[in-house]
C-alpha positions as CSV (number, residue, x, y, z in Angstrom):
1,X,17.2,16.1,-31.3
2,X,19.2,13.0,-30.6
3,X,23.1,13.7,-29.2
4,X,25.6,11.2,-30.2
5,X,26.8,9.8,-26.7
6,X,30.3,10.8,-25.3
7,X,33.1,8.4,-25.1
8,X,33.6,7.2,-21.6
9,X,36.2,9.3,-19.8
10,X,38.3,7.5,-16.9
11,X,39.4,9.3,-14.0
12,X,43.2,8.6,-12.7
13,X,44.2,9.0,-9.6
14,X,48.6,8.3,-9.3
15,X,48.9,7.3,-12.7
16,X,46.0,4.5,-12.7
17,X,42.7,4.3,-13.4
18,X,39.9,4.6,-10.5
19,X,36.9,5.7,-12.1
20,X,34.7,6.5,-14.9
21,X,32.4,9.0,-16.5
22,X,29.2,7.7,-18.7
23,X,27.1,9.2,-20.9
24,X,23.8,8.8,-18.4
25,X,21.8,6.8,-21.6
26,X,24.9,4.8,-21.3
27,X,24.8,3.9,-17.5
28,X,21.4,3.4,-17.9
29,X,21.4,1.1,-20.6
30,X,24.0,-0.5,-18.8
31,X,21.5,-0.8,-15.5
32,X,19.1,-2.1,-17.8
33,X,20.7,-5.1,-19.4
34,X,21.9,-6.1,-15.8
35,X,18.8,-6.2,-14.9
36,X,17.5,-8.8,-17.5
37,X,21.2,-10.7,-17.0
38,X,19.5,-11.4,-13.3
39,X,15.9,-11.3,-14.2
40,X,17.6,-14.7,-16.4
41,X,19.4,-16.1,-14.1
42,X,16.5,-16.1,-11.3
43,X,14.3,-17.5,-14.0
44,X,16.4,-20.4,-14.5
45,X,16.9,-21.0,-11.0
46,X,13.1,-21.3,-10.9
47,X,12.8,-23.5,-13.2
48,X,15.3,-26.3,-11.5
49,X,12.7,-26.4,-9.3
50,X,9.5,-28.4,-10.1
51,X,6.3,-27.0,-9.7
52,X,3.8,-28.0,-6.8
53,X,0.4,-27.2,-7.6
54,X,-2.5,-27.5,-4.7
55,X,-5.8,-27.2,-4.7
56,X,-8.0,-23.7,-4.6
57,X,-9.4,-25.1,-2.0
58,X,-6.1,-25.3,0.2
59,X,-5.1,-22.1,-1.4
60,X,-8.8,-20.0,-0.2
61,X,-7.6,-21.3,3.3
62,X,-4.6,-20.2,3.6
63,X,-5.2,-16.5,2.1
64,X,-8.4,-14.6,3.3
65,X,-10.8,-13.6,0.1
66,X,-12.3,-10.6,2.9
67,X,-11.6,-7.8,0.8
């Protein structure tokens, strides 16, 4: 059974307003689409940068296939 979520209840301390209490699917959604908001922005940060390819070669050197 699905609950409709409770409006958002803010918490005053001398007449203004210092907090709030969410629904916990609503903070969580929240979390969530903060989440992709950075995973975004760090994506298009990569992708100012161009890509440097080397060879597997150079790349076997540096990290040790051992396992």
């Amino acid at each position: 059974m699905t609950t409709q979520p409770k409006d958002p209840e803010i918490v005053l301390r001398d007449g203004k307003p210092v907090s709030v209490i969410l629904d916990i699917e609503v903070y969580q959604e929240m979390l969530e689409q903060i989440e992709a908001i950075e995973d975004l922005k760090a994506l298009a940060e990569m992708r100012q940068k161009p890509l440097e390819f080397r060879s597997l070669d150079d790349f076997l050197k540096d990290y040790s296939t051992d396992v």
